[in-house]
N, C-alpha and C positions, 0 to 999 in steps of 0.2 A: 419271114417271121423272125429269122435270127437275126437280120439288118434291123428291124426295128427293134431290136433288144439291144445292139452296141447303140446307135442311134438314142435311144432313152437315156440311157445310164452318163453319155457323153453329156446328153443336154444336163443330168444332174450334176454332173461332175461342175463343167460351167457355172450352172447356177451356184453351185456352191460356193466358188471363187470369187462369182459378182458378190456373194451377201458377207465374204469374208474379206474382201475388197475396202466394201461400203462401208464395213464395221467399224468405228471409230478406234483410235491409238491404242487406250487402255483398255481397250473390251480385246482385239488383236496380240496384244501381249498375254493378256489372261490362257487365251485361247489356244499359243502358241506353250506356254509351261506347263499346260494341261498333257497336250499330244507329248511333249517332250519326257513327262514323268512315266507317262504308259510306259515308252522304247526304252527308258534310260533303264532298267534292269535287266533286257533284252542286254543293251551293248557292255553293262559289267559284266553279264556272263560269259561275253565272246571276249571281253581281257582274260579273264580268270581261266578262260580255254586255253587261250595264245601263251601263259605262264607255266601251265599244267607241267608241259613237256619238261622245263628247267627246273624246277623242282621234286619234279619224280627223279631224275638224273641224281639230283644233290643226295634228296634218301638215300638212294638207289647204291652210295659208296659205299664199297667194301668195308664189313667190320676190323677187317685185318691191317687197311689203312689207314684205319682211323686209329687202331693200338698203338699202328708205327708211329702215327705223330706225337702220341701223348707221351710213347716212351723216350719220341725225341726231347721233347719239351723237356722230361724231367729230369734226364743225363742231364741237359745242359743248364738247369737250375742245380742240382748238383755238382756240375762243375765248377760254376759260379760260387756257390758255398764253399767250397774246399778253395778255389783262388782268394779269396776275402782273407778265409782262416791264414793261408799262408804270409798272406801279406803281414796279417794284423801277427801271427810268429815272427817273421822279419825284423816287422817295427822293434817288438820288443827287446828282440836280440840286440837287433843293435845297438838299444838305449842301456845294455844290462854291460853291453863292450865299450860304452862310453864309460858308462859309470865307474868300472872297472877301472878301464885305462887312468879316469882321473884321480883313482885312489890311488892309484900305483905310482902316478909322478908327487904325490900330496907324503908316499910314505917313505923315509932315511932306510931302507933298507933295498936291498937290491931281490928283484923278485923275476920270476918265470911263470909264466900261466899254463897251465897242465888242463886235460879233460879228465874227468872221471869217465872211465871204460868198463868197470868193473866192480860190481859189490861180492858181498862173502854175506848170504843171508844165514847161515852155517851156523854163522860166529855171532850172530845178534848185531849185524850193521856195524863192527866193531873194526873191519878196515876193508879198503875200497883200493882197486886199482887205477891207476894213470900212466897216462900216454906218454912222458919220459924218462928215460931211463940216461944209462951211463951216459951213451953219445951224446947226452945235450947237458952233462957235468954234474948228474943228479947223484947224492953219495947218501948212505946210511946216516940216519940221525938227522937229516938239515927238517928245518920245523915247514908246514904245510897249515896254509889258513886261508880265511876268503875276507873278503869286507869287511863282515862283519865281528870276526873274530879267530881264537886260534884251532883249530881240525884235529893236529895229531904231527907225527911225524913220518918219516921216509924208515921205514924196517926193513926192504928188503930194496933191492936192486937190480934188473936184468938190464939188457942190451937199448932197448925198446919202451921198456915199462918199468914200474917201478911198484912196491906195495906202501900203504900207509895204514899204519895202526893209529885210531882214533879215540880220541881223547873219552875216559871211562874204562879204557879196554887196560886189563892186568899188567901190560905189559907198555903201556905209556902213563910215565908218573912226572909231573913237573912241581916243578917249585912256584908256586904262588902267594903273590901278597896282596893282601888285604888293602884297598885303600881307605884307610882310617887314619887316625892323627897316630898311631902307634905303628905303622904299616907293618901289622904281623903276619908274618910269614907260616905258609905251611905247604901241605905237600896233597896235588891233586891224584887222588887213587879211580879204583875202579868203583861204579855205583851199582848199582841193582841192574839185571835184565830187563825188566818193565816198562822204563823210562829211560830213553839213551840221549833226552836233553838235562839230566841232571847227572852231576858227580859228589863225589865227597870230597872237601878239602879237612884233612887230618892236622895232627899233630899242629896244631895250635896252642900256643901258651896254654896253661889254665885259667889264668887271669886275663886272657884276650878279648876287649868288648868287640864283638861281631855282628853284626845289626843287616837287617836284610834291605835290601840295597845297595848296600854298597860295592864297588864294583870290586873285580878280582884280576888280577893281570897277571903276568910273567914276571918272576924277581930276577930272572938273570944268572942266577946261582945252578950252577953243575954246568956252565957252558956249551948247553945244548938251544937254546932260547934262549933269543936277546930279551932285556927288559922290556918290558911295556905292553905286550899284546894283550889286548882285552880277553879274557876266557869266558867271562858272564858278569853274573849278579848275586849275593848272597841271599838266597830263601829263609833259611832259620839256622840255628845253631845250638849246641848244647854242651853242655862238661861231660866230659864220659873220665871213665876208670878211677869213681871217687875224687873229682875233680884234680887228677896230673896235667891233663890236655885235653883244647877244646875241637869241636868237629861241627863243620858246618855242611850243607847243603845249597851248592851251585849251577844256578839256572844258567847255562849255555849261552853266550851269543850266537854262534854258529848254530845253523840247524843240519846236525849232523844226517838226517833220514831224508834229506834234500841236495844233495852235492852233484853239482853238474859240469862247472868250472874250480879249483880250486889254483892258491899261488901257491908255490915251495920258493922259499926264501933260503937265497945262500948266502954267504959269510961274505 
């Protein structure tokens, strides 16, 4: 009975072949995308099996190696920022040493470039120290200024260092003239606390026309400062003590609450 049960199902089998055989081209392709669409979700699931394993591994990585890497990443994006910064510091420095330099061979005066080491916030910004002193010929009194104009002078003296009282402060007074067609002279004093980019220039005629703009330089008188150095600009001006002498107010070329290089000019 069991022989005639393989026996049946064989002859079906066969037949099946002959009438899939017989079956013309495009009835046999039909037939063949049929069976094929059945199986085909069958074998994506045995890939999706055969992947299982590599991606449960991937999840599967420690939280603690994953922190490492993000903390590697961002040390070195960090690093990277601070490299940049340095550079793009460099650039400027050295374009601030050019400039510098080519002010220096541009001015008739003989000059030393010093660093500022030291402020006196004490004193209201009113003198700064620098890096030399006697051994490199630095002497009391020689005038102290940058590019853009004159600082102060040299007050004290040691081995190494040296102090500079800056222009405003009670104790540095220069003679200044006016450049106007009458180039009046006066004397730049101490200003207000407040404001340590403006001074007073005193003791100006009474009849002195003083106009704001105009610039204010070194007269050269008391031979402590040669002539010419630029000190600023005149802001305004007025008669004081029932018109004896005029007194103005002078905006700063130097910015004294910015000093990083400064030159002492010597004789």
């Amino acid at each position: 009975m069991l022989k005639k049960k393989h026996y049946l199902a064989l002859g079906v089998v066969v037949l099946a072949a002959l009438l899939i055989f017989s079956l013309p081209q495009r009835a046999t392709s039909r037939l063949k995308l049929a069976v094929s669409s059945l199986f085909l979700p069958l074998f994506g699931l045995l890939n999706t099996a055969q992947h299982l394993p590599v991606a449960a591994a991937d999840i599967a990585m420690p939280r603690s190696a994953l922190l490492r890497e993000v903390g590697e990443l961002q040390r070195d994006q960090q690093q990277s920022r601070i490299q940049m910064m340095q550079a793009a510091a460099t650039a400027q420095e050295n374009d601030q040493l050019r400039a510098l330099i080519g002010w220096q061979r541009q001015t008739p005066w003989k000059l030393k470039l010093a660093n500022v080491v030291m402020r006196d916030p004490a004193n209201w910004w009113r003198t700064v120290q620098i890096d030399l002193g006697s051994r490199d010929g630095v002497r009391e009194n020689l005038p102290v200024l940058t590019a853009d104009g004159l600082v102060g002078r040299v007050s004290a003296v040691g081995l190494t260092r040296s102090q500079v009282v800056l222009l405003g402060d009670s104790y540095c007074r220069v003679s200044a003239l006016v450049e106007n067609p009458a180039h009046d002279i006066g004397i730049i004093t101490a200003s207000g606390p407040l404001d340590n980019s403006l001074v007073e220039l005193t003791y100006l005629s009474g009849n002195a026309v003083v106009k704001p703009g105009q610039n204010v330089v070194t007269s050269g008188e008391g031979g402590v400062y040669p002539r010419g150095i630029i000190i600023g600009q005149v802001v305004d001006s007025q008669t004081v003590e029932f018109g004896l002498y005029t007194e103005a107010r002078v905006k700063l070329a130097a910015n004294l609450g910015a000093l990083d290089q400064v030159w002492v000019l010597f004789p």
